[in-house]
N, C-alpha and C positions, 0 to 999 in steps of 0.2 A: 291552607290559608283561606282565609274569608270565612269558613264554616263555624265559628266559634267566635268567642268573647276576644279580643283583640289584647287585654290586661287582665289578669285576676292576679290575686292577692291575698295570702291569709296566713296565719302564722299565729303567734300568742307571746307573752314574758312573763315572767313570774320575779317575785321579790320574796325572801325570806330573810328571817332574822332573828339568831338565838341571844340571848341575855344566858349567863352563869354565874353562879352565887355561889360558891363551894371549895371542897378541897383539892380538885383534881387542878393539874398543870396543866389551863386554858384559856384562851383569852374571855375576857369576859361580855364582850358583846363582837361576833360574826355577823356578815351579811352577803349574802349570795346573789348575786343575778343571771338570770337566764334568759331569753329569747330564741327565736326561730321564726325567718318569713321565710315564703316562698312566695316566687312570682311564674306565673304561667302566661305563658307568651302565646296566642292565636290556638288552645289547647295543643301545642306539640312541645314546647321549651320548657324543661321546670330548670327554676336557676332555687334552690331553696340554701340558705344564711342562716346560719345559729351563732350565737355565742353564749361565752361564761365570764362571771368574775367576781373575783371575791378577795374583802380585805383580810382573809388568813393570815395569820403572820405565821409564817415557818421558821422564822427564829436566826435563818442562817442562807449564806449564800447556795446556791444550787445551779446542778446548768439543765434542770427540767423545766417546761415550761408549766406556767399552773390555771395563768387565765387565758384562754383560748377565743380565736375568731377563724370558723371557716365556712367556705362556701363550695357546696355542693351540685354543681348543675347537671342534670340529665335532657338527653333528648333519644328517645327511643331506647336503641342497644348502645348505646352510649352516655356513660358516668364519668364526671369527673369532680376530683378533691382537692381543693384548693385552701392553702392557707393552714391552720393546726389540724393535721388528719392524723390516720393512722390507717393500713391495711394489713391482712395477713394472707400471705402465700401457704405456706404451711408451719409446722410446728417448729420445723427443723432450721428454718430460712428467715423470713419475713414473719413476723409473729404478734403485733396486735404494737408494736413500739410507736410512739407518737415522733412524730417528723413534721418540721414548718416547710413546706414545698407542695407540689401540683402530682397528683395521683391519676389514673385515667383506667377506666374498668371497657372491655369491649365485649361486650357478649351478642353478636348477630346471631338469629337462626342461623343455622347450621354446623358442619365441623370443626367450625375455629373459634378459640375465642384467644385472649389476650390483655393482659393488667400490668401495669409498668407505673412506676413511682421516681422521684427525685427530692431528697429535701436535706433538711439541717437538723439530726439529733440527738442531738447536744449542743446545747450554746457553749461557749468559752466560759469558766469560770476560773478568774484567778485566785491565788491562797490567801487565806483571811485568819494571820496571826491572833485576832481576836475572837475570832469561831475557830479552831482546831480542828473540830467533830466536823464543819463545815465539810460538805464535798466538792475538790478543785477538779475541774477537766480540760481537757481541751476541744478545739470544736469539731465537732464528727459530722460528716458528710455522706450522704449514702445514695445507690438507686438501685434499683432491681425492677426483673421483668419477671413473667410470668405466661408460660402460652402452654396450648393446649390442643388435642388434633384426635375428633374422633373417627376412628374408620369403621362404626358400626360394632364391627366384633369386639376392637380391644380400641382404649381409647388411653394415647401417650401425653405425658405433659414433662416440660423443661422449666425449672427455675433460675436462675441467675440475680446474684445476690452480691455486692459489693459495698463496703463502708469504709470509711477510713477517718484520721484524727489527723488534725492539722499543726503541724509543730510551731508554726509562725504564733498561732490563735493566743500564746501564752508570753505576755513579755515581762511579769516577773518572776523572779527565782521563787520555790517550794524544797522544804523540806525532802531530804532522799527516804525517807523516812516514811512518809505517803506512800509508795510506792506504784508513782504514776508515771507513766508511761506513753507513748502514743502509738497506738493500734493499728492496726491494718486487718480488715477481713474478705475472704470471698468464700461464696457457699453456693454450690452449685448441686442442682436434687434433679431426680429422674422421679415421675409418678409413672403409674401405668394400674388401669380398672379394666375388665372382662368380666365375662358370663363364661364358666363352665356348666355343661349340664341344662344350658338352659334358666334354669332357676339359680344356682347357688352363684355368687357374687365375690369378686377376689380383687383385693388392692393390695400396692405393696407402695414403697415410697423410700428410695436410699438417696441419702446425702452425703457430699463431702465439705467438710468444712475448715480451708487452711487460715489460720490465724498468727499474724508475725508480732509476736507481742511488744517489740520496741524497735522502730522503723529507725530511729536515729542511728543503731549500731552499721557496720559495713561491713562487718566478717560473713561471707560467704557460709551458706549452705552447704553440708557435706555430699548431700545429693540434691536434684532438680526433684519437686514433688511433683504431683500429677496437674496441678494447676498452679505453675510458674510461668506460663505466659500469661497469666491474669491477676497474677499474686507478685509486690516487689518480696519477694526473700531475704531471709537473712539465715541469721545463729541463733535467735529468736522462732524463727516458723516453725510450727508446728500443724499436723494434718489429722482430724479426728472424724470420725465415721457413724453415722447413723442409720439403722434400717428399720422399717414397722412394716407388716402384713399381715393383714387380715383377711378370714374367708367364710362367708355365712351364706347358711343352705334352709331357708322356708320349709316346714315339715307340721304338715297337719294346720292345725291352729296358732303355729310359735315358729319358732326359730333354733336353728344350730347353729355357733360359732368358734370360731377357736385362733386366736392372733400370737402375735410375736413380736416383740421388740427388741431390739440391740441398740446402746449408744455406748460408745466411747467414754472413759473416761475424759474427764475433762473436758470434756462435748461443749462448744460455745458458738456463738451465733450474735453478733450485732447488732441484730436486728431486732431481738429479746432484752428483755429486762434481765431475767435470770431462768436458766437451766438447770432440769437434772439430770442427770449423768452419772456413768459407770453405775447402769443396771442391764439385765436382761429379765424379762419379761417373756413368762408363757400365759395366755390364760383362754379359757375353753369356757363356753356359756352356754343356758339352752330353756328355751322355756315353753310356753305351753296352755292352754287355756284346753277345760274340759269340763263334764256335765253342764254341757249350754252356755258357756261363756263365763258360769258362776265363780268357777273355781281358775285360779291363774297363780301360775304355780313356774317361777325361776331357777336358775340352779348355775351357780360361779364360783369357777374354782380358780387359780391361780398361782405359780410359782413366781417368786422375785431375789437375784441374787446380785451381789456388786463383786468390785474387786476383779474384774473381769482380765487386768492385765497384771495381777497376784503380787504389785507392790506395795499394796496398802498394809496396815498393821493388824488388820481383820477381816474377817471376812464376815458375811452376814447374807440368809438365806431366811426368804417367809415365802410360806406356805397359806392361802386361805382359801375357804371352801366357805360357801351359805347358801341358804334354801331362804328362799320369800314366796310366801303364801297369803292371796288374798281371794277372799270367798264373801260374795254377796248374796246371804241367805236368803232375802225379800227386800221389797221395796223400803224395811225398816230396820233392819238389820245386815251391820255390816262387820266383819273378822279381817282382819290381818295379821299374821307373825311372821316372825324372820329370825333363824338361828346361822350362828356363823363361827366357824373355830378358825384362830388365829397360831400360828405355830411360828417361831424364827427361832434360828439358831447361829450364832456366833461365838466364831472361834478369832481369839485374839493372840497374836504370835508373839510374844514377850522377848521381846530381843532382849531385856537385862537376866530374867532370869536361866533365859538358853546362857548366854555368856558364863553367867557363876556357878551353873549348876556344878555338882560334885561325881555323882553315876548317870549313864546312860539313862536313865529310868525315873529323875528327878524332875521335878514340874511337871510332870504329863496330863496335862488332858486338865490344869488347875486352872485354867481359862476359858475355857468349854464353857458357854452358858446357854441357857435351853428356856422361851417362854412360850408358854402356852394361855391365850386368853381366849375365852369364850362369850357369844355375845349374843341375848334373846330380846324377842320385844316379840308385846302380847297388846294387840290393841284392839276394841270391841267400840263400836257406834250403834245406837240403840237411838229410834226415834218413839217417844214412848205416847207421845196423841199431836197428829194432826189434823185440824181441823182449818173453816178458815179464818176463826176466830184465835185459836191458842193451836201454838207447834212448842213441841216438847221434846226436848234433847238429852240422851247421856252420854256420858263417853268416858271410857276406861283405858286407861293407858299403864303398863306395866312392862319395866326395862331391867335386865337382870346380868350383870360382869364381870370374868371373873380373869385373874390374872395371876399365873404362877412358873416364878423367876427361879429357877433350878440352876444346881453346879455340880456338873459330877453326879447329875441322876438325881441330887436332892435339894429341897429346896431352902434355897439361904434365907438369911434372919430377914423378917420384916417382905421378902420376896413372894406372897403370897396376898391378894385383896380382892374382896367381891364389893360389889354397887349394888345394890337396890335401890329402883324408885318405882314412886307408883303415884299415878296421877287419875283423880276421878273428879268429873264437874259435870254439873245440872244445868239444863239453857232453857229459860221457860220466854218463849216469841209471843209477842199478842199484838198481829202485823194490823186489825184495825185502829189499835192504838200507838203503831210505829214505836212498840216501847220491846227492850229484850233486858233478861236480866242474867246474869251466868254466875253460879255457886262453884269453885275449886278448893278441892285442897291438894296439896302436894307435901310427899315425904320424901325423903331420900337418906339413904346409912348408909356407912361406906366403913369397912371391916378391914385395916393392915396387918399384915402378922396377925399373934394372936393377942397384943393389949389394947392396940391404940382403933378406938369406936369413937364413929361420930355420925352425929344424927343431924338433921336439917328438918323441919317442918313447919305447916303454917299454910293458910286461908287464903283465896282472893274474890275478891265482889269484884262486879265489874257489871255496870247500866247502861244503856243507850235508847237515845229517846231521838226522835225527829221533830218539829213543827213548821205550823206555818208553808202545809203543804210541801212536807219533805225538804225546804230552802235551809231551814237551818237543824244541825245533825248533832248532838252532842253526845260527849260521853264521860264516863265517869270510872275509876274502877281505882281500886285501895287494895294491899297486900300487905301482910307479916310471918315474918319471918323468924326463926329463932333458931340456934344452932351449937348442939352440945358436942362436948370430945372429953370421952371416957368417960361420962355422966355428967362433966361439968359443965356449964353454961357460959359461952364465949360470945354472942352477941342477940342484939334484937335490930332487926330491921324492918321500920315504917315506912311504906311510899304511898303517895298519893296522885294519880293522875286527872285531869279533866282538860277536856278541849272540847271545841266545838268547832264548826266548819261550816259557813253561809254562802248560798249563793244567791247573786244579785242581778238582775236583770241581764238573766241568764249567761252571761258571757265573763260577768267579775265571779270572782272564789277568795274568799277571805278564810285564813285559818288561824286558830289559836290554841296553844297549846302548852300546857305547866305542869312541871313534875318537880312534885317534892317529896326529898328521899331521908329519912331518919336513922344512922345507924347509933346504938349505942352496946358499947365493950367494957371491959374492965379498963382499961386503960385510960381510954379515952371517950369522948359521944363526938358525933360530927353530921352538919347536915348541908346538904348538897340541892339547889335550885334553879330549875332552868324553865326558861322562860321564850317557847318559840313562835314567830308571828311569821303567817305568808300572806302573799298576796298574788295570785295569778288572770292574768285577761288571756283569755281567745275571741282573736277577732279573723270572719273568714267571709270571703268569696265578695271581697269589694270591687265593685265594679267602675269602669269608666263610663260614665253615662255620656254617646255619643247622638243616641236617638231616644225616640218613646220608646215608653215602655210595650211590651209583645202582649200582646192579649193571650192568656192561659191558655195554652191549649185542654182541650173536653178531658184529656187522657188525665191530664194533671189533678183534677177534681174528682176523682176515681177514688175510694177509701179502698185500702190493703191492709192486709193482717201478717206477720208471721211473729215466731219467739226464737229465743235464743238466750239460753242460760235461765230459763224460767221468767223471763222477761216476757209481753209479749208488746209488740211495738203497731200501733195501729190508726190510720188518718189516712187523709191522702198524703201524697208523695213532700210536698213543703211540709206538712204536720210532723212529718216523721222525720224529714231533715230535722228540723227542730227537736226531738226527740232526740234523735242520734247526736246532734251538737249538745243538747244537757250534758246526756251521759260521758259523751269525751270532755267535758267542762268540769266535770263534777271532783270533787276531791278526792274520790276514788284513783282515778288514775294519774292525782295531781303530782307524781313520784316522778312518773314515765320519764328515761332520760330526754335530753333535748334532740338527740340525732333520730331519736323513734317517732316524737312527737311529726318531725318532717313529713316523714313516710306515711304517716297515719294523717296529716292536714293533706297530701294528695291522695288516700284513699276515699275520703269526707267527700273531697272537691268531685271525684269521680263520681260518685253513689250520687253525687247532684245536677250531676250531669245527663244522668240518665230517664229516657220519656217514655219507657217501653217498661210493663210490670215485671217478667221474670228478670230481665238484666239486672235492675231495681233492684228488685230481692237479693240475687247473686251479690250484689258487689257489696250491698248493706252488710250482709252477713258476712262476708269475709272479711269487709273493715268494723265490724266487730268483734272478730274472732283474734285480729292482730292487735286491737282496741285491749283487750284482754289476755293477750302474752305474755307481757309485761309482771302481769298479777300472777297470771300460774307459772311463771318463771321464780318468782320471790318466795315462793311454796319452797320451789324444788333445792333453790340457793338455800334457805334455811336447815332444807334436811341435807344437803350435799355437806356444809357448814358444820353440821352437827356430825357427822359421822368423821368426817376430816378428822375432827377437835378429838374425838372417841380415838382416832388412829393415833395420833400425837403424840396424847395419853400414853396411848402402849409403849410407842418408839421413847417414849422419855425413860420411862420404868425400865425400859431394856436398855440402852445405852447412858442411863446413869454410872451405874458399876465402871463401864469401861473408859467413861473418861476421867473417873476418879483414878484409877488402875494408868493412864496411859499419864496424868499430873505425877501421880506416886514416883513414878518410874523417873522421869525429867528431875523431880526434885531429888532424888537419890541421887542421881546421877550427877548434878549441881552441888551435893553437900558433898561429894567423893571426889570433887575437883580438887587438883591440887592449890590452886589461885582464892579457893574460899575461902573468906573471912582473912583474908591478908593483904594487906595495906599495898598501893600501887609503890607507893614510896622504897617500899624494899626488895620490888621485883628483879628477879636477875636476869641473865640473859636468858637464858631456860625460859624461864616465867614469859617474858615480852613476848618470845613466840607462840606460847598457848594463850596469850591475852585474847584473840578475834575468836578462836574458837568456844574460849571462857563468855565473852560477851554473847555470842551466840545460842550459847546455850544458853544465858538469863533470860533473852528473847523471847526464846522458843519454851522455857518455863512459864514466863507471865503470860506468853499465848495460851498457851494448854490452860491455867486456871482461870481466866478470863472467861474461856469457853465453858469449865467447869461452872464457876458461881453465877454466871450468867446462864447457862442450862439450866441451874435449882430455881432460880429467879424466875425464870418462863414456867418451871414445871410447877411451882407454887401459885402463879398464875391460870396455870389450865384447869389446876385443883379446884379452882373453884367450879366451874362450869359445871353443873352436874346434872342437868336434866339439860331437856331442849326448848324448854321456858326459857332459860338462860342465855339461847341462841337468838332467840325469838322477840325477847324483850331484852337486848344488852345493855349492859352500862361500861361507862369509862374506855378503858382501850380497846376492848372487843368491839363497844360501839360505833367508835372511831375508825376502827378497821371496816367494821361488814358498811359501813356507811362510804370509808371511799375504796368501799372493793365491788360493789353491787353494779355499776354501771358499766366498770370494767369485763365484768365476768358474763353479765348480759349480752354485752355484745361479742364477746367473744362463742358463748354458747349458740346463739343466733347464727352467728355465722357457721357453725362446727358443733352441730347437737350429741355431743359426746361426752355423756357424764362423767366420764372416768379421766379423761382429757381435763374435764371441769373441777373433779374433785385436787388431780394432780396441782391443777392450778394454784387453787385457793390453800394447798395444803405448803406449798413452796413460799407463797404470798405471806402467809399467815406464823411461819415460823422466822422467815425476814421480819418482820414487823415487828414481833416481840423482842426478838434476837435484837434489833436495834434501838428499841426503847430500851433494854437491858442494860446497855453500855454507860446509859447517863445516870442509873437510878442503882445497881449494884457496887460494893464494895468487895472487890476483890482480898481483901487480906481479913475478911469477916466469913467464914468459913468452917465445918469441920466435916472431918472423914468418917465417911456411914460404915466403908464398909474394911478398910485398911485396919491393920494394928497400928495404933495413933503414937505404940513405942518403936 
């Protein structure tokens, strides 16, 4: 106390605003706000506030919450979250779920630490006869702890995990037909990390997690589970188990690895949105850098099977292996490629045809299906003249996939497709004129069976110019498109972009931004317009002014030099604050979500705080290295994104057949009722009593093709995606998605830098998301069988 500024203050808001002109189901003018202060209290207190909100309309009741207010204060090894948070304990427990309630992080030096939560969620939503689709809940309540104890060699951690729904929260009647419930969860997890060896590193982490899935019942448990002094029980509880370990050993220049996973079928958790489950997971890693760092050189191999407690109707097993290879021949020349073979195999148990078979020896092995996809990428960076007048770019991009859906050793109709694309573009830079201009084209063909070819090709320009001493940034870039199947011509697509982006005495950011898109088909033409405005202010390091001003210290008037990222940043210590506040101002980073922006307005504050040259240095640079996460995170999300959509792909191609095969079956079985196609009128005693099983099975019909037409609906959807252009600059629902899936996944990767963790993520994320927009835009009785006899 006394040693510092008694109040600071600084923080920023931002305002955007889309207009849409078009075909898609959107409203037609959005507007978003965001903010975030932080107050620092005598430099020891940081109390930092964000909020969100926005007139989205979602169309239907919900019990998530969407506009948010919270408040985040730290003071040393102590954090707390107040108000709309979210924390994660681990994957299996606590896992990124938003909760309205008080969070608290302890992390002191030393062997202990400790993080414990309490909130609401889920709001109560009642049923809403006029929204159906609406989703009703009741209100959930949760808390959990988290501690941890290192003893030097081996270091244990304990979770504790509790949620529950409240049956009062609901006071009108709903549909049985919803099939809602109220919940009850506890999930209790053991960590524990070591050193063998010295160097090699070993974690493991098992949970158990009992779920009673409808607390209003009273019929006793047939047994006490392992956690029924924490759990109310019923005839409902149910007890599922999770375990992961991993163990990496540093070798040479890289790394050895090799991990394990097991979860439960039905594996659930409260404290998640959504889980997957009923896999087991091996996979062994290892990589490498050699002749001088130039060459770096990966190698992932993995097994993944389900089914793990042999009740399901399938089983399904994949197998992948890949080698990634990057090699930096010179300062101008740069190679990567990456080959990878995909293999799964599923065997489907046809309960109907075991039943009818006629010999021991019939149907065998007629369910067996076998795919194998293979997957290359070849990409070359070539800087072709730098000077400091003109920098000159190329880049070669070449993607090659192939996929072959076998039965019985050979491969069925249409079960066979390869991709080609190939992507080349020219970037000529002429940085005294702040002007760049980039030349693309792009191809892509895509080969099913042997008739059905289709080609994709076409051009992109793309300008960018700055003025007025870099303040204002514009840009410009136009694409077409054209797209043939089987030589014929099925559409043209025109876009046009331009935006520009000002800054204003230095602390306003104004942005603009329009995109208009042409498509035209035989059928139809249609064009689509959107129209996006922001506006963001950062304002920081306000002062209470209680005295004169301090006379400069000598130190302060000191010019310093260093770079970072080809940058180089140079003045005295206030010249460079100002430097460092452009760049966090500028519309580069004007993405950043709001809870990062916090962290990074007290790194700013720090870095100016400081009157000594190396600490200076040090802290600049590290808040510009966090300054810049952000951006080489949306790199990584893109390619994680992309590869996802590439997996998808395959899992659709391979369990197409089988949910067509498991409908078939249902419908057969529904046409071979005795009760079908006969009037209730005439039913006899006989009849009445297979009526509930008869109903049941129409159920469980219209489920199974639901699932069906709504799978082709997605898989038609992913069809198009076909380079990583398409990931990169999305339109329509893809856009929708990676837009509100980017800040999600950010902070989740930040927290837990594990790609594969991240890919799982977004790849659960992104098939919900379709899967749901499915439901309102498919026609279930519009359908026909690929692969069945249709007599």
């Amino acid at each position: 106390m006394g040693k510092d500024k008694l109040l600071r203050y600084n923080g920023g808001i931002a305002a955007n605003a889309v207009y849409y002109d078009g075909t898609a189901n959107r409203q037609a003018l959005t507007y978003f706000l965001t903010g975030n202060l932080n107050f620092n209290i005598a430099g020891l207190y940081n109390i930092p506030l964000s909020f969100t909100y926005s007139n989205q309309d979602f169309n239907f009741p919900n019990p998530f919450k969407f506009n948010r207010l919270s408040l985040n204060p730290s003071y040393k090894w102590v954090a707390a979250h107040i108000g709309d948070a979210n924390m994660t304990f681990s994957p299996y427990t606590l896992s990124g779920h938003q909760f309205t309630g008080v969070g608290v992080d302890l992390t002191p030096e030393g062997p202990f630490q400790i993080s414990a939560m309490y909130g609401r969620f889920l709001r109560a939503t009642e049923y809403n006869e006029e929204e159906p689709q609406a989703i009703t809940a009741y209100k959930r309540t949760g808390y959990g702890i988290k501690t941890s104890y290192d003893f030097e060699k081996i270091k244990l951690g304990l979770i504790l995990f509790q949620a529950k729904d409240e049956e009062s929260s609901l006071e009108n009647p709903f549909p049985v037909e919803i099939g809602l419930a109220p919940k009850e969860n506890t999930v209790v997890s053991f960590e524990s990390e070591f050193r063998l060896f010295e160097k090699a590193q070993f974690r493991f982490e098992y949970a158990i997690s009992g779920v009673t899935e409808d607390t209003r019942l009273t019929e006793a448990r047939s047994e006490s589970g392992l956690l029924s002094f924490l759990l109310n029980e019923n005839i409902t509880t149910n007890y599922y188990n999770a375990f992961n370990a991993s163990f990496n050993y540093p070798a040479g220049n890289g790394v050895l690895g090799v991990g394990y996973e097991r979860i439960d079928p039905d594996y659930k958790t409260l404290g998640a949105y959504f889980f997957n489950n009923d896999l087991e997971n091996i996979t062994i890693n290892a990589s490498q850098s050699i002749f001088d760092n130039k060459l770096n050189v990966s190698v992932n191999a993995g097994l993944q099977q389900d089914n793990l407690d042999k009740t399901k109707s399938s089983d399904l097993q994949r197998i992948v292996a890949s080698v990634n290879l990057n090699y930096t021949a010179s300062e101008r020349l740069g190679i990567n490629g990456s080959y990878s073979n995909f293999q799964s195999y599923t065997n489907i148990q046809d309960q109907f045809d075991y039943i009818n078979q006629v010999g021991a020896f019939d149907n065998v092995d007629t369910l067996n299906y076998r795919q194998i996809s293979q997957n290359a990428n070849l990409g070359v960076n070539l800087i072709t003249k730098k000077t400091e007048s003109k920098q000159h770019s190329a880049n070669l991009n070449l993607v090659y996939q192939n996929s072959d859906n076998q039965q019985q050793g050979e491969t069925i109709e249409g079960g066979n497709s390869s991709f080609y694309n190939g992507m080349l573009s020219h970037t000529w830079g002429f940085p005294n004129n702040a002007l760049n201009i980039s030349l693309a084209a792009n191809t892509s063909y895509n080969r099913i069976g042997i008739e059905d070819k289709s080609l994709t090709f076409g051009p992109t320009l793309a300008v960018s110019k700055q003025f007025f001493d870099k303040k204002l940034r514009t840009n410009f870039s136009s694409s077409y498109n054209t797209a043939f199947n089987n030589g014929e011509q099925q559409n043209n697509i025109y876009n046009f972009r331009l935006g520009a982006t000002y800054v204003w005495l230095e602390r306003h950011n104004f942005n603009l931004n329009a995109l208009s898109l042409f498509r035209n088909t035989e059928l139809a033409n249609s064009n689509d317009f959107t129209l996006t405005f922001g506006y963001s202010y950062a304002f920081d390091n306000f002062k209470l002014k209680f005295k004169k001003r301090e006379k400069v210290p000598s130190n302060q008037l000191r010019t310093l030099s260093f770079r970072h990222r080809g940058v180089t940043y140079n003045g005295t210590m206030e010249e460079i604050n100002t430097q460092l506040t452009n760049v966090y101002g500028s519309s580069k980073f004007a993405s950043i979500p709001t809870f990062k922006k916090g962290e990074l307005n007290q790194n700013l504050s720090f870095v100016k705080e400081q009157r000594k040259e190396e600490p200076y240095k040090e802290s600049a640079i590290i808040f510009l290295e966090e300054l810049y996460s952000y951006e080489d995170f949306l790199k990584l999300y893109d390619q994680a994104l992309y590869e996802v959509i590439l997996k998808v792909q395959e899992d659709m191609l391979e369990i197409d057949m089988a949910l067509e095969k498991l409908f078939v079956i249902k419908k057969l079985e529904l046409d071979a009722h005795p009760l079908k196609n006969k009037s209730k009128d005439t039913y006899t005693k006989e009849d009445k009593s297979q009526e509930e099983s008869y109903l049941a099975l129409i159920t469980e019909e219209k489920d199974r093709l639901e699932k069906l037409v709504g799978h082709r609906w997605m898989q038609n959807q992913f069809n198009n995606f076909t380079s990583k252009e398409t990931i990169e600059r999305p339109i329509g629902y893809l856009l929708e998605f990676k837009r509100g899936m980017s800040e999600k996944a950010y902070l989740m990767y930040e927290k837990e830098p594990d790609l594969q963790k991240l890919k799982l993520f977004l790849e659960n994320e992104i098939i919900d998301f379709y899967y749901k927009k499915s439901l309102g835009i498919v026609n279930p009785e519009t359908f026909e069988l690929k692969y069945i006899n249709k007599n």
